[in-house]
N, C-alpha and C positions, 0 to 999 in steps of 0.2 A: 426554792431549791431544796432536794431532798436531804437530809442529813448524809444518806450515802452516796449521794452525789458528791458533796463536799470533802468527805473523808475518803473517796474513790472513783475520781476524776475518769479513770479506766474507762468502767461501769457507761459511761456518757459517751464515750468515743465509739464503742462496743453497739452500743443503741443506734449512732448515727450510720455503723458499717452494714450493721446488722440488719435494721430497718428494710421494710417490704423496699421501698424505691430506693433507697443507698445504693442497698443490694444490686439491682435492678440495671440503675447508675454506673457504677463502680463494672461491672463487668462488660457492661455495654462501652465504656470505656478505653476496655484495654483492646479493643480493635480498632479504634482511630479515634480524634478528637471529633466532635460535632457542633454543629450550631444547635440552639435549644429546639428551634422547630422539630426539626431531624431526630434528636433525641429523643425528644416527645413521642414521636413516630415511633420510633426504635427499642420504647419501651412499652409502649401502649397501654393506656387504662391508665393514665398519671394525669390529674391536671395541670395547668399552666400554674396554679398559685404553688401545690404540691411540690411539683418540680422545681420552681423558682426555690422554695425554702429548702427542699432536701440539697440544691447544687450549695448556697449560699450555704449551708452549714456545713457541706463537705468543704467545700474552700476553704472556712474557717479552721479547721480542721487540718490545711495542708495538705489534701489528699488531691483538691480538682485545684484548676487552674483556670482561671477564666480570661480571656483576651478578647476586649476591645477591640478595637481598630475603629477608627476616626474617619470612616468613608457613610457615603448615603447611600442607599438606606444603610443604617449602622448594623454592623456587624459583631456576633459574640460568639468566640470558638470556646470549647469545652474541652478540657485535655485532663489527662493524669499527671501528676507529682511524682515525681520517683516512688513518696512514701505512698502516692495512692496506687501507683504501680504495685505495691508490693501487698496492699490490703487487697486489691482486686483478686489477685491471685489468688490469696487466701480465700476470701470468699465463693472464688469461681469454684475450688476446689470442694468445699462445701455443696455448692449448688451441683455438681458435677456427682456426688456421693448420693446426693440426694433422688437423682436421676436415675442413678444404678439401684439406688436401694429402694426404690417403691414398691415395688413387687411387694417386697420382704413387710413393710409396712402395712399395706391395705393385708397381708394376711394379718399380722400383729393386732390391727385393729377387728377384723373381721371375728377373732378368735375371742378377743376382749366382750365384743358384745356379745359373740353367741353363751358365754362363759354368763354375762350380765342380764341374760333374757330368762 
Protein backbone atom coordinates (compact mmCIF):
# COMPACT_ATOMS: atom_id res chain seq x y z
CA UNK A 1 0.00 0.00 0.00
CA UNK A 2 0.93 3.39 -0.82
CA UNK A 3 2.06 5.71 1.85
CA UNK A 4 -0.84 8.05 0.71
CA UNK A 5 -3.08 5.62 0.77
CA UNK A 6 -2.55 5.10 4.35
CA UNK A 7 -2.40 8.61 5.37
CA UNK A 8 -5.50 9.23 3.01
CA UNK A 9 -7.91 6.57 2.98
CA UNK A 10 -10.21 9.06 0.79
CA UNK A 11 -7.86 9.07 -2.04
CA UNK A 12 -8.91 4.82 -2.34
CA UNK A 13 -12.68 5.31 -2.11
CA UNK A 14 -12.19 8.25 -4.74
CA UNK A 15 -10.37 5.50 -7.17
CA UNK A 16 -13.01 2.84 -6.58
CA UNK A 17 -15.98 5.62 -7.49
CA UNK A 18 -14.08 7.12 -10.00
CA UNK A 19 -12.66 4.16 -11.85
CA UNK A 20 -13.71 3.59 -15.69
CA UNK A 21 -16.28 0.54 -14.38
CA UNK A 22 -17.19 1.99 -10.79
CA UNK A 23 -18.27 4.65 -12.73
CA UNK A 24 -20.00 2.70 -15.33
CA UNK A 25 -21.36 0.50 -12.21
CA UNK A 26 -22.53 2.92 -9.93
CA UNK A 27 -24.83 4.84 -12.59
CA UNK A 28 -26.09 1.91 -14.30
CA UNK A 29 -27.28 1.26 -10.87
CA UNK A 30 -29.33 4.00 -9.98
CA UNK A 31 -32.14 2.80 -12.38
CA UNK A 32 -32.68 -0.53 -10.93
CA UNK A 33 -30.96 -3.31 -9.28
CA UNK A 34 -29.66 -6.13 -11.68
CA UNK A 35 -28.29 -9.49 -11.76
CA UNK A 36 -24.57 -9.49 -12.98
CA UNK A 37 -25.33 -11.01 -16.47
CA UNK A 38 -27.52 -8.06 -17.15
CA UNK A 39 -25.17 -5.59 -15.76
CA UNK A 40 -22.53 -7.01 -17.77
CA UNK A 41 -24.78 -6.25 -20.69
CA UNK A 42 -25.79 -2.86 -19.40
CA UNK A 43 -22.34 -1.87 -19.19
CA UNK A 44 -20.66 -3.39 -21.97
CA UNK A 45 -16.94 -3.88 -22.85
CA UNK A 46 -16.42 -5.12 -18.93
CA UNK A 47 -15.24 -8.60 -18.23
CA UNK A 48 -16.70 -11.17 -16.02
CA UNK A 49 -13.40 -11.05 -13.68
CA UNK A 50 -13.39 -7.00 -14.00
CA UNK A 51 -16.80 -6.70 -12.94
CA UNK A 52 -16.67 -9.42 -10.41
CA UNK A 53 -13.82 -7.26 -8.57
CA UNK A 54 -15.05 -3.66 -9.28
CA UNK A 55 -18.78 -4.96 -7.69
CA UNK A 56 -16.94 -6.93 -4.70
CA UNK A 57 -14.87 -3.70 -3.92
CA UNK A 58 -17.91 -1.38 -4.28
CA UNK A 59 -19.72 -3.63 -1.69
CA UNK A 60 -16.78 -3.39 0.53
CA UNK A 61 -17.11 -0.07 0.29
CA UNK A 62 -20.86 0.05 1.21
CA UNK A 63 -21.91 1.53 -1.73
CA UNK A 64 -23.52 -2.02 -3.80
CA UNK A 65 -25.36 -4.41 -2.23
CA UNK A 66 -25.38 -7.82 -3.15
CA UNK A 67 -28.36 -10.41 -2.55
CA UNK A 68 -28.13 -14.03 -2.77
CA UNK A 69 -31.20 -15.88 -2.77
CA UNK A 70 -30.99 -19.64 -2.12
CA UNK A 71 -32.98 -20.79 -5.24
CA UNK A 72 -31.63 -22.97 -8.52
CA UNK A 73 -30.13 -21.96 -10.60
CA UNK A 74 -28.78 -19.48 -7.94
CA UNK A 75 -29.42 -16.05 -8.14
CA UNK A 76 -27.47 -12.64 -7.40
CA UNK A 77 -29.20 -9.02 -7.48
CA UNK A 78 -27.14 -5.94 -7.48
CA UNK A 79 -28.60 -2.94 -5.82
CA UNK A 80 -27.36 0.55 -4.26
CA UNK A 81 -26.84 1.52 -0.54
CA UNK A 82 -28.25 4.56 0.26
CA UNK A 83 -24.38 5.81 0.40
CA UNK A 84 -24.05 4.22 -3.04
CA UNK A 85 -27.19 6.13 -3.87
CA UNK A 86 -25.76 9.09 -3.02
CA UNK A 87 -22.11 8.42 -4.92
CA UNK A 88 -24.02 7.56 -8.14
CA UNK A 89 -25.47 10.80 -8.25
CA UNK A 90 -22.53 12.43 -7.87
CA UNK A 91 -20.93 10.78 -10.30
CA UNK A 92 -23.82 10.80 -12.81
CA UNK A 93 -23.56 14.43 -12.39
CA UNK A 94 -20.00 14.35 -13.42
CA UNK A 95 -20.66 11.96 -16.46
CA UNK A 96 -23.59 14.11 -17.31
CA UNK A 97 -21.02 17.52 -17.39
CA UNK A 98 -19.00 15.63 -19.40
CA UNK A 99 -21.62 15.06 -21.99
CA UNK A 100 -22.39 18.66 -22.32
CA UNK A 101 -19.13 19.82 -22.28
CA UNK A 102 -17.32 17.74 -25.23
CA UNK A 103 -17.85 20.10 -27.73
CA UNK A 104 -15.90 22.61 -25.67
CA UNK A 105 -13.05 19.97 -25.09
CA UNK A 106 -12.29 18.41 -28.50
CA UNK A 107 -11.88 22.40 -29.39
CA UNK A 108 -9.44 22.77 -26.23
CA UNK A 109 -7.65 19.91 -27.48
CA UNK A 110 -7.70 20.66 -31.15
CA UNK A 111 -6.22 24.20 -30.27
CA UNK A 112 -3.53 22.47 -28.01
CA UNK A 113 -2.14 20.64 -30.79
CA UNK A 114 -2.47 22.97 -33.44
CA UNK A 115 -0.55 25.47 -30.91
CA UNK A 116 1.90 22.08 -30.47
CA UNK A 117 2.51 21.44 -34.42
Amino acid sequence: MKASETMCPERLVMEHVTSRWGTLALISLLDRSYRFSELRREIGGVSEKMLAQTLQTLERDGLVHRDAKPVIPPRVDYSLTDLGREAAEQVRGLAQWTERRMAAVVRAREAYDAAKA
